[in-house]
MILO-144551 format. One record per residue: x, y, z of N, C-alpha, C in turn. Coordinates in pm, whole numbers, padded with zeros to 5 digits, always signed. Example, Ala and Ser with C-alpha at 12.3 -4.5 7.8 and 13.67 -1.06 7.14 Angstrom:
<nodes>
+01319-00569+00780+01230-00450+00780+01320-00330+00780
+01285-00225+00708+01367-00106+00714+01290+00003+00787
</nodes>
This chain:
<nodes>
+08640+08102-01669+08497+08108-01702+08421+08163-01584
+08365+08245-01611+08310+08276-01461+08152+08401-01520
+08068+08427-01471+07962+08514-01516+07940+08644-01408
+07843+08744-01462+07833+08881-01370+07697+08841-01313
+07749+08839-01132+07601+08803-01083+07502+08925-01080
+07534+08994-01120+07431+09149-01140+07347+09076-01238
+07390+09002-01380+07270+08966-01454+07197+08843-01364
+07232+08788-01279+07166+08681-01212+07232+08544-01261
+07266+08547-01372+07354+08422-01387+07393+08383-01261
+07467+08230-01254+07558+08202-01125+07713+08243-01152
+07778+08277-01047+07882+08271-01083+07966+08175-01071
+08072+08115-01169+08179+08059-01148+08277+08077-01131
+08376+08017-01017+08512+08022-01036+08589+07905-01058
+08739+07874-01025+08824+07812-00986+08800+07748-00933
+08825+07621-00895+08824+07528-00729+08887+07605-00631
+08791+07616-00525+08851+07687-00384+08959+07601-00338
+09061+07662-00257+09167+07553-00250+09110+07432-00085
+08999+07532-00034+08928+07423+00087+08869+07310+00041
+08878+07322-00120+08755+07213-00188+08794+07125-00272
+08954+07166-00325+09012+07053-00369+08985+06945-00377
+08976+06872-00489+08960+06672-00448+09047+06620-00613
+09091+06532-00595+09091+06404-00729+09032+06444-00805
+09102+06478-00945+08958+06475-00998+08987+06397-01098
+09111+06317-01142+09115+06200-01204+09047+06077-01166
+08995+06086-01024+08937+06019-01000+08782+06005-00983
+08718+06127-00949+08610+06158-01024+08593+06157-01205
+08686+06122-01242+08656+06136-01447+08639+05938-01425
+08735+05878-01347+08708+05736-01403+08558+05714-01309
+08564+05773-01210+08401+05707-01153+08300+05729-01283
+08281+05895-01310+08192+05935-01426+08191+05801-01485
+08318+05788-01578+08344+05687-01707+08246+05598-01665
+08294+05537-01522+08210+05419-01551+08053+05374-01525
+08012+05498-01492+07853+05538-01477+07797+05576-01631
+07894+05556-01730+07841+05655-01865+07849+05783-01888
+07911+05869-01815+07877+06003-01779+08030+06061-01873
+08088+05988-01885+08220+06033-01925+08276+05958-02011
+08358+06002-02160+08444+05936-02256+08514+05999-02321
+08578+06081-02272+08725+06201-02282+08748+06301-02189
+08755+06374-02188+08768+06488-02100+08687+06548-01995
+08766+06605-01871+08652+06639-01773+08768+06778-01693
+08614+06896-01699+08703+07012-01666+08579+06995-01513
+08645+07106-01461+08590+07112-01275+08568+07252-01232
+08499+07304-01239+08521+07474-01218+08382+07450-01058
+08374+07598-01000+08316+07572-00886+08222+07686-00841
+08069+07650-00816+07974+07802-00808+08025+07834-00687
+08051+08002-00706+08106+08096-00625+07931+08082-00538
+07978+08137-00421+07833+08158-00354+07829+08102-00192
+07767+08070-00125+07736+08055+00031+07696+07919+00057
+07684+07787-00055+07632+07676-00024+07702+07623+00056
+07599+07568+00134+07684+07520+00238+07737+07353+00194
+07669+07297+00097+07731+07198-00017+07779+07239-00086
+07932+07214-00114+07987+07275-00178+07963+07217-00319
+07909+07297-00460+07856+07277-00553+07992+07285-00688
+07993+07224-00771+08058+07251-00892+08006+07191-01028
+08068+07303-01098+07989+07262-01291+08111+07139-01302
+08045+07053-01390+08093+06933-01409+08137+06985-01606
+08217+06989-01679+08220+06952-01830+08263+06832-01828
+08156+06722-01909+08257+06629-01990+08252+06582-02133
+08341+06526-02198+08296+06510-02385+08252+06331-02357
+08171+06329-02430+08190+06177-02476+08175+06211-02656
+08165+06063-02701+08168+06074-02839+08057+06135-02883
+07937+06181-02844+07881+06194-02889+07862+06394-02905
+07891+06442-02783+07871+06595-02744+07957+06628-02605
+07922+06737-02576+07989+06797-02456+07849+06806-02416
+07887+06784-02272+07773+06745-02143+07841+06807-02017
+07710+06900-02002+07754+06989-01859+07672+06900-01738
+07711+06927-01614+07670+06866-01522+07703+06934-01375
+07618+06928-01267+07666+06960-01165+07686+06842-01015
+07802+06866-00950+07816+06811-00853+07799+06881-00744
+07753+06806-00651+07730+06889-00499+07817+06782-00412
+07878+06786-00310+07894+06716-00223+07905+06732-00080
+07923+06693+00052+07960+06747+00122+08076+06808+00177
+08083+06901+00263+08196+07028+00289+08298+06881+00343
+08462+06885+00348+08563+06840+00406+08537+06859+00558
+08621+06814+00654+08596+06778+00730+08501+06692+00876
+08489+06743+01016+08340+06638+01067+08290+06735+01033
+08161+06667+01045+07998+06740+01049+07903+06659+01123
+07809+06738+01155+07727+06698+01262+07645+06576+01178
+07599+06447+01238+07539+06344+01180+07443+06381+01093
+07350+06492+01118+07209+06542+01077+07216+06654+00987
+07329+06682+00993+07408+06817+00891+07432+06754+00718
+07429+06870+00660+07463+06840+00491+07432+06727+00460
+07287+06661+00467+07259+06563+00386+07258+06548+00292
+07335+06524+00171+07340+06495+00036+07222+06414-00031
+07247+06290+00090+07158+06179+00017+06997+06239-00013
+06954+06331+00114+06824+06381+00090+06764+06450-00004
+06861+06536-00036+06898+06605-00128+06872+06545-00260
+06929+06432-00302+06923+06334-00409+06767+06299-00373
+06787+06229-00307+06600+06115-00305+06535+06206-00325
+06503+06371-00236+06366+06407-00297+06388+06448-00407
+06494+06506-00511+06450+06556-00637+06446+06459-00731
+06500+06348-00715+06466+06204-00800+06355+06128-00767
+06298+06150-00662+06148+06142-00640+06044+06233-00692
+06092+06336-00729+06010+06474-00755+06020+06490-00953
+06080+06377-01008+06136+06364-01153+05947+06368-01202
+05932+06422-01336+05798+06401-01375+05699+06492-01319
+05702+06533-01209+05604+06573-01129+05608+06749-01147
+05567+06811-01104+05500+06977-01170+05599+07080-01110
+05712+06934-01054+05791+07043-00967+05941+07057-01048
+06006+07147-01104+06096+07165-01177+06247+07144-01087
+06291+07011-01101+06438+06957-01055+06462+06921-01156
+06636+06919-01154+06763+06890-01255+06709+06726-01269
+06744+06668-01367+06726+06487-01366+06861+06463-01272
+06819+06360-01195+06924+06317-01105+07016+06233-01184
+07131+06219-01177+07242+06074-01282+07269+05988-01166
+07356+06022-01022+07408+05932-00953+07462+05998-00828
+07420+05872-00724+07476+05907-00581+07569+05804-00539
+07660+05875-00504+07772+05856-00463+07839+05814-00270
+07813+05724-00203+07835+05734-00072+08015+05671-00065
+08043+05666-00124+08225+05622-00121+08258+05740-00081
+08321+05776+00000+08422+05890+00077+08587+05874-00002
+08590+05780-00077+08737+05761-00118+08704+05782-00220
+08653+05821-00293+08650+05875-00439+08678+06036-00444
+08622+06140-00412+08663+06247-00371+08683+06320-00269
+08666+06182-00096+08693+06259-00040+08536+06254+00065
+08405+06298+00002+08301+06286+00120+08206+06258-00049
+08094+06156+00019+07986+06123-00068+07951+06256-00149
+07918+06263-00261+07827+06353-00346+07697+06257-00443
+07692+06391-00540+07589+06336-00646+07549+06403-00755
+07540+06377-00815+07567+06423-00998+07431+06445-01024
+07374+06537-01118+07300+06588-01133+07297+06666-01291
+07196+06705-01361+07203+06798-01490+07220+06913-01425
+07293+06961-01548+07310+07124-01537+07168+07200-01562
+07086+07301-01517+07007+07363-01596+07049+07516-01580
+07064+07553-01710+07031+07673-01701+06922+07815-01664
+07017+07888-01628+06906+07993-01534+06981+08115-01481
+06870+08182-01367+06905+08323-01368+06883+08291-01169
+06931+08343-01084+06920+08332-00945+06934+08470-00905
+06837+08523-00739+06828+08616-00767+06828+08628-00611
+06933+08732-00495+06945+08691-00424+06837+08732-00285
+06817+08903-00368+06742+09022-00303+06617+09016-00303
+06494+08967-00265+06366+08963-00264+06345+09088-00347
+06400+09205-00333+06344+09278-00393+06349+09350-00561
+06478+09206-00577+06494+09202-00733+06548+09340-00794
+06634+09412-00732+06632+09514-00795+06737+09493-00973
+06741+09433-00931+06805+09391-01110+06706+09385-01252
+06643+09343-01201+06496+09315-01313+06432+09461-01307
+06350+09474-01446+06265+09609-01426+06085+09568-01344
+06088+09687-01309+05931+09715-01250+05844+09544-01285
+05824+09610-01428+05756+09504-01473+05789+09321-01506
+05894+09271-01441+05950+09183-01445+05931+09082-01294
+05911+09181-01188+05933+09129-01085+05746+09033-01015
+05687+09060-01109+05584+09013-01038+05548+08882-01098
+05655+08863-01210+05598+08752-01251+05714+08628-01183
+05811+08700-01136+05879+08626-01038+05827+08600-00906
+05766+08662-00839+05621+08653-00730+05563+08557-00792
+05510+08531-00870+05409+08469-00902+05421+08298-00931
+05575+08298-00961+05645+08143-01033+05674+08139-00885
+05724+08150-00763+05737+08111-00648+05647+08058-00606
+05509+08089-00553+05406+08134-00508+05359+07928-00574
+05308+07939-00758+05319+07870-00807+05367+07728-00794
+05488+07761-00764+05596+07628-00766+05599+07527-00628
+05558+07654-00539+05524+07593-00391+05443+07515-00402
+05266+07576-00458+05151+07520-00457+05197+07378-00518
+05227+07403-00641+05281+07275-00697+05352+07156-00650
+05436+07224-00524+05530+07086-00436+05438+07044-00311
+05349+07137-00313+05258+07071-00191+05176+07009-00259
+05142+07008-00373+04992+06906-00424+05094+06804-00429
+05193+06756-00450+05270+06639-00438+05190+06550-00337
+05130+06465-00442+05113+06327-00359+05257+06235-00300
+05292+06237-00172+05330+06211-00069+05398+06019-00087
+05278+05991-00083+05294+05848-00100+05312+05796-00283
+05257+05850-00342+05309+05842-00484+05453+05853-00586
+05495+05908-00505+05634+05924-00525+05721+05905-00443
+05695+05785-00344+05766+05736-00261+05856+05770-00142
+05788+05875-00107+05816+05980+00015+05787+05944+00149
+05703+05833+00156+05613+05869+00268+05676+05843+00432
+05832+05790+00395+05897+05743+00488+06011+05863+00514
+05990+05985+00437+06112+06073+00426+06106+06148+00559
+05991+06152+00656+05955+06204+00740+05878+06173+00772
+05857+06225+00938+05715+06172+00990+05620+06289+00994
+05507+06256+00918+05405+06292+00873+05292+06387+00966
+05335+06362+01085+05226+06440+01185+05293+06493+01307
+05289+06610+01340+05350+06676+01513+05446+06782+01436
+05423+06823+01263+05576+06878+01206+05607+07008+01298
+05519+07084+01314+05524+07235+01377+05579+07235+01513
+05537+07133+01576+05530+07106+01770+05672+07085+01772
+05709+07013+01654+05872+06944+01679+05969+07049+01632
+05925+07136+01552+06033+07240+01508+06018+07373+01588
+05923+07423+01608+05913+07490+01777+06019+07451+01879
+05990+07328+01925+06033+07331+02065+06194+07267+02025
+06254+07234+01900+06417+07181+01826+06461+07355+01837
+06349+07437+01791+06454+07568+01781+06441+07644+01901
+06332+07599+01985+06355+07689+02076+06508+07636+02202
+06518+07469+02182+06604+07421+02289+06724+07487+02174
+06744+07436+02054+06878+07514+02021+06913+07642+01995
+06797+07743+02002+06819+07862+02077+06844+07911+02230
+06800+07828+02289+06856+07854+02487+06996+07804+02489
+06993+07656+02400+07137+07618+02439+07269+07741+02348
+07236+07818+02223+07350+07894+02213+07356+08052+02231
+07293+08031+02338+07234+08240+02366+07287+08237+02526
+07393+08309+02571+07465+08338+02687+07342+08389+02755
+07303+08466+02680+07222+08588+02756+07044+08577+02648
+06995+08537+02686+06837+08511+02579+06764+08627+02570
+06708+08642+02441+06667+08785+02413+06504+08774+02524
+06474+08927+02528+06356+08886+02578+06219+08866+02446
+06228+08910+02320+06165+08887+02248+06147+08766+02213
+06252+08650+02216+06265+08528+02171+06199+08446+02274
+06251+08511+02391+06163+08425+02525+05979+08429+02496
+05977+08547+02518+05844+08535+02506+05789+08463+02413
+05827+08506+02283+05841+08412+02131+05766+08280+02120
+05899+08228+02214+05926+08119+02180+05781+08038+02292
+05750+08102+02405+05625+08087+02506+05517+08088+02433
+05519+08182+02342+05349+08216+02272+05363+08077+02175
+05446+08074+02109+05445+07976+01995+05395+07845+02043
+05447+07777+02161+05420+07691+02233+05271+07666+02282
+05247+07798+02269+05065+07791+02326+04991+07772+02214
+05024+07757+02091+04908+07819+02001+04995+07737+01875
+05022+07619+01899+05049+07510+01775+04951+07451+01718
+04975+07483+01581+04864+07457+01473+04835+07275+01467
+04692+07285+01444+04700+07149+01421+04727+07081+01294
+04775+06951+01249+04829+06913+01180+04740+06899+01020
+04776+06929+00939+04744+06921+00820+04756+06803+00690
+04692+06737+00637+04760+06659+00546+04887+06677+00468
+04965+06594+00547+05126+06618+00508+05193+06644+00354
+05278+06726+00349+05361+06720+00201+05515+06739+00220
+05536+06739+00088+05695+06820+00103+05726+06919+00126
+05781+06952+00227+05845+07070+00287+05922+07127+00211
+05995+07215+00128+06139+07170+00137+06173+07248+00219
+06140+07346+00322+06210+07399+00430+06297+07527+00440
+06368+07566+00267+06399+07715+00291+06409+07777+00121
+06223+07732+00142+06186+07795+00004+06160+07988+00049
+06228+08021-00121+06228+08158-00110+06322+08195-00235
+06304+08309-00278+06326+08358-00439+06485+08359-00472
+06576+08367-00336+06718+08315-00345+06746+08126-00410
+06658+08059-00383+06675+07925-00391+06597+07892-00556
+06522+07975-00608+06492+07936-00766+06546+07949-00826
+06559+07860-00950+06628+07910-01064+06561+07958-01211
+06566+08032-01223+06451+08123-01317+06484+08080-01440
+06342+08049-01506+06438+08040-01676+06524+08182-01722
+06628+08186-01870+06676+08270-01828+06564+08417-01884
+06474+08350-01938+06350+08489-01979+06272+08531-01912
+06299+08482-01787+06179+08493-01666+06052+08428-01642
+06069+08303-01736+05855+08287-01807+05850+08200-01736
+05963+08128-01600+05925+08040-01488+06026+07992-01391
+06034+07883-01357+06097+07815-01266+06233+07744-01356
+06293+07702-01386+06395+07593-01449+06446+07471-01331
+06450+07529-01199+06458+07423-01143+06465+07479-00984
+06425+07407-00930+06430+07439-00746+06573+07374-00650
+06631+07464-00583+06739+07445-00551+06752+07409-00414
+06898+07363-00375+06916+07353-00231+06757+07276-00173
+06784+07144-00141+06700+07059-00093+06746+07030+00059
+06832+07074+00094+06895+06993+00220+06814+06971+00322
+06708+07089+00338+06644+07076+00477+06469+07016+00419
+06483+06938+00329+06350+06906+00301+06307+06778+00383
+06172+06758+00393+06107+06662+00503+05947+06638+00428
+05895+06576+00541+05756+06568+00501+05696+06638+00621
+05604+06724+00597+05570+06852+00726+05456+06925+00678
+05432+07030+00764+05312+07158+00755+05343+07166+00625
+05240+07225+00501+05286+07277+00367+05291+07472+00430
+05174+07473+00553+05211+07633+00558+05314+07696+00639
+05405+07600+00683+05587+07635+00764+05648+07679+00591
+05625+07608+00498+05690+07665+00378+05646+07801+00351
+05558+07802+00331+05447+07900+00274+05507+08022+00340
+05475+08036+00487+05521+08109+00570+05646+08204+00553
+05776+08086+00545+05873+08113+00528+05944+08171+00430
+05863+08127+00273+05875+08191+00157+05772+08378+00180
+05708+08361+00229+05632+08488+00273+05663+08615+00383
+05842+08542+00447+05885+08623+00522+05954+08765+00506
+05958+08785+00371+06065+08951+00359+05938+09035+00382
+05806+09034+00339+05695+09081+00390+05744+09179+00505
+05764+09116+00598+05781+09112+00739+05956+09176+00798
+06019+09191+00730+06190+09246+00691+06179+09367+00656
+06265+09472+00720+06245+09572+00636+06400+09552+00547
+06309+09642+00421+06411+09659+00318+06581+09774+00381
+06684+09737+00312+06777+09817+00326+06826+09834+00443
+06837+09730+00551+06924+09711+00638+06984+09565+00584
+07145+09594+00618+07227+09520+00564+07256+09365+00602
+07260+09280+00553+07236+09142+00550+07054+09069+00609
+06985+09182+00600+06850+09144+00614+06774+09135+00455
+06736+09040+00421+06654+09038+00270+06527+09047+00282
+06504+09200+00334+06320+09226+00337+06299+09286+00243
+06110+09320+00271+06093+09449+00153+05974+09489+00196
+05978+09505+00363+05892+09567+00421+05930+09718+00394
+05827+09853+00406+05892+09942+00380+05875+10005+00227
+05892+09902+00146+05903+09981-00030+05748+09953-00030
+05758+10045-00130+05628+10082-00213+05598+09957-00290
+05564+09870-00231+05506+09733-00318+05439+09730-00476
+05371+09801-00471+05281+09859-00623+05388+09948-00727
+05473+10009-00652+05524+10119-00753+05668+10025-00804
+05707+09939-00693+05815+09865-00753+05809+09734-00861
+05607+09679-00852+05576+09591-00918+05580+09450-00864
+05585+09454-00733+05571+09363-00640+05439+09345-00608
+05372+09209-00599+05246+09188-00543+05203+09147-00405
+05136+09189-00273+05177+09194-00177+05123+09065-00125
+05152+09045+00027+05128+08922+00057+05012+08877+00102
+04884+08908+00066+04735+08912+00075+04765+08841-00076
+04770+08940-00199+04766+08827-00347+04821+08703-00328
+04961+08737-00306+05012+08587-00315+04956+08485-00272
+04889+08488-00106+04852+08427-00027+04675+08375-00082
+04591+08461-00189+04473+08415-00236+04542+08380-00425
+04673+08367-00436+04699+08272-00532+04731+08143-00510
+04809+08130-00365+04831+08029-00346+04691+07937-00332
+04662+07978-00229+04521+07915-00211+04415+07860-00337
+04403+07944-00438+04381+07886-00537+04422+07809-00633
+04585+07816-00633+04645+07663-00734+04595+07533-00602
+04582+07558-00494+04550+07468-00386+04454+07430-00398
+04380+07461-00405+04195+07462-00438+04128+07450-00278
+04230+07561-00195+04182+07539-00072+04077+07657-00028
+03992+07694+00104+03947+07815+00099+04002+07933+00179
+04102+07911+00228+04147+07971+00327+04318+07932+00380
+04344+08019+00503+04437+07990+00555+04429+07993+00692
+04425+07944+00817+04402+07929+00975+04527+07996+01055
+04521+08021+01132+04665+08048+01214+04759+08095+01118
+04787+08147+01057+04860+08244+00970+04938+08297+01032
+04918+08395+01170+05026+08468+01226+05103+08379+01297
+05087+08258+01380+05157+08147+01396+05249+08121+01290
+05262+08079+01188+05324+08016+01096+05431+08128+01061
+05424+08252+01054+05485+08383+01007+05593+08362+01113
+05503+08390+01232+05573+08432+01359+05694+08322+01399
+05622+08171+01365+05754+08097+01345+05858+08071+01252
+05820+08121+01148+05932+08131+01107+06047+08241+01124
+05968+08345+01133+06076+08479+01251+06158+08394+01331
+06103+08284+01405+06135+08251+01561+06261+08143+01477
+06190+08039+01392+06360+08021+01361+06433+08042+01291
+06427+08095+01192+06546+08247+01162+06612+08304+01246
+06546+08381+01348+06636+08404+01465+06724+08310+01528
+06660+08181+01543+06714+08102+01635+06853+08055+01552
+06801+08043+01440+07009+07999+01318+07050+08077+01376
+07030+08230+01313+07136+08309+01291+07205+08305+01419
+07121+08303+01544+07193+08313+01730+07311+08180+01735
+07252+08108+01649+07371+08002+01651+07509+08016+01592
+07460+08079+01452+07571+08116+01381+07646+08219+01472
+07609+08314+01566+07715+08406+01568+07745+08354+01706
+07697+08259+01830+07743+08204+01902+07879+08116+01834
+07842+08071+01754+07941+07988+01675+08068+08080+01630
+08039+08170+01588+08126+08265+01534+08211+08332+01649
+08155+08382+01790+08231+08411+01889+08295+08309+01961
+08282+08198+01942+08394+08102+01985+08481+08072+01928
+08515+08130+01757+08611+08163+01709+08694+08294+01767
+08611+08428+01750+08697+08498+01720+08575+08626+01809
+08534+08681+01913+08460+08739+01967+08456+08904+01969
+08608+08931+01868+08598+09090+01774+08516+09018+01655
+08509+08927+01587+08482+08952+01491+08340+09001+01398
+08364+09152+01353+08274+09200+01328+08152+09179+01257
+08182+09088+01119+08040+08998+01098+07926+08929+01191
+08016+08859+01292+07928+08835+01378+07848+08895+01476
+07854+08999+01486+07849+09090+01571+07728+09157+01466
+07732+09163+01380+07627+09218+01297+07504+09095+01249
+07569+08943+01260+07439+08858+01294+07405+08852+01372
+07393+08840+01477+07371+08902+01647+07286+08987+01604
+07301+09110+01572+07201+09213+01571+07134+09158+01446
+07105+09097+01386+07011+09112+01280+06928+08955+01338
+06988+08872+01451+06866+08757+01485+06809+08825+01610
+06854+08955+01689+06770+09062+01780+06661+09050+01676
+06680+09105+01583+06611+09244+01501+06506+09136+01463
+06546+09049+01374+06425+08954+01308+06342+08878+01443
+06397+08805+01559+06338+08808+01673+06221+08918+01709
+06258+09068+01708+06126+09111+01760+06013+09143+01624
+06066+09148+01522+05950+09162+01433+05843+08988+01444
+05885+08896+01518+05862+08767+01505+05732+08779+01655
+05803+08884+01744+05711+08930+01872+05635+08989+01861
+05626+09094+01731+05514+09197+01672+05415+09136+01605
+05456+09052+01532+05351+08938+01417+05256+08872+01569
+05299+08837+01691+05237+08745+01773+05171+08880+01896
+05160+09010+01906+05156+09085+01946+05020+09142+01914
+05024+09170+01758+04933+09216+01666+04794+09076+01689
+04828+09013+01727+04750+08874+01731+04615+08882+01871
+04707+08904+01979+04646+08896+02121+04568+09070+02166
</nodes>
């Protein structure tokens, strides 16, 4: 069973053989949660999660019931890495509310059942889309995908905070000051040699931290790869990958969903769409978006704007320097890495130009 990610479907495969687990033993856990009363198949979304995700089938007497599991990757991981559980609480906190998540079924912290905690979840169907610049969809298709992002954000930031039992998911005030100066130390600590764009970067950013805003949900790496589109395009079906969600700035999201802006299109493993003809491709640029958002907000404005841009350049750069530090302590030919390297240079100085254009 598996689908063509050209239509945007997800794809499925096989169980990877790194991902193996029990799965007789995942069918009696199901059973005894309700989830299961005959058969249970296991297939696994092809793709880059760093939770490793799989479609769940099972029959009971009544129908066949799809489902997805996420859990965490085999082996250690860093304490603060692949939180599952977070993952779970905010979208079962987020049930009801304007923000489109799967219904949660069950979390799982037993490591002896398959191996590392997971959590069960509905299947929803949908369309994922990886290229900001959508070239799969026609002209006229893509703006209304702009527009359900844009939307869906506004929507997770009007999230009352304390109403849905968040208010302890994070701390509520300093969000910007603390993710500044987390990416700038874990950018010095994995850069042999520190760019000079990032230096400076990372200096300006430090001078010119926004002040704090009435807190919401973050989720931290919103952007048109992480939705799941109905499959007609007419919205959201559900919001994906929660891992790095918190309670924080609502405009570090904003920002960050607003970054291909700022990317140019058609350099390879960069997802911009700086560069194209915005109007002729049916893209709406980031001035609309930015006076749509504002209006599902019912706010009047936006403050420090190039701050918020510029940091998120700054940590983008700062992953990817990790990832390929990480990657040369494997293997220091190896040529992927060597091409993230150049692409957290590259997003680094467009991150110096946004703060450049400023002073």
């Amino acid at each position: 069973m598996s689908s063509s990610p050209h239509s945007g479907a997800p794809e499925i495969v096989g169980i990877r053989e790194a991902h193996r687990f029990y799965i007789p033993a995942l069918g009696d856990y199901l059973a005894a949660h309700g989830l299961l009363d005959g058969s249970l198949r296991v297939m696994q979304f092809q793709g880059g999660q760093s939770n490793p995700t799989f479609l769940l089938e099972t029959d009971t007497e009544e129908a066949t019931h799809h489902y997805v599991l996420r859990k965490q990757p085999p082996g250690e991981i860093l304490p603060s890495a692949h939180r599952i559980d977070r993952e779970y609480k905010v979208m079962a906190a987020l049930a009801g509310s304007d923000v489109p998540v799967p219904a949660m079924h069950v979390y799982c912290e037993d490591a002896d059942i398959i191996g590392t905690p997971f959590y069960v979840m509905d299947y929803v169907e949908g369309r994922v889309f990886a290229d900001p610049s959508l070239p799969e969809l026609a002209v006229g298709e893509r703006a209304g995908v702009y527009h359900a992002l844009v939307d869906t954000l506004a929507a997770l930031h009007a999230v009352d905070v304390k109403a849905v039992g968040l208010e302890t998911f994070g701390r509520p005030n300093g969000y910007v000051e603390r993710q500044i100066r987390r990416w700038r130390s874990q950018y010095e600590a994995s850069a042999e040699q520190t760019d000079p764009a990032m230096d400076a970067l990372g200096e300006w950013l430090e001078a010119r931290i926004p002040p704090d805003t009435r807190p919401a949900i973050a989720h931290g790496d919103f952007r048109i790869g992480n939705l799941l589109l109905t499959p007609d395009l007419s919205g959201v079906a559900a919001v994906l990958d929660w891992e790095l969600a918190t309670i924080g700035h609502p405009l570090a999201d904003l920002a960050y969903a607003c970054m291909p802006y700022y990317l140019p299109h058609g350099v390879a493993g960069v997802k911009g769409i700086e560069g194209l003809d915005l109007s002729a491709h049916g893209i709406p640029s980031e001035a609309s978006q930015l006076e749509r958002y504002c209006a599902r907000r019912g706010i009047d404005g936006i403050d420090d704007w190039p701050v918020f841009v510029a940091f998120a350049l700054y940590r983008t750069a700062a992953i990817l320097q990790g990832v390929y530090a990480r990657a040369l302590q494997g293997n220091a030919s190896n040529a992927n890495a060597l091409q993230v390297g150049k692409r957290a240079g590259l997003i680094a100085e467009r991150g110096w130009a946004v703060a450049q254009g400023v002073d």
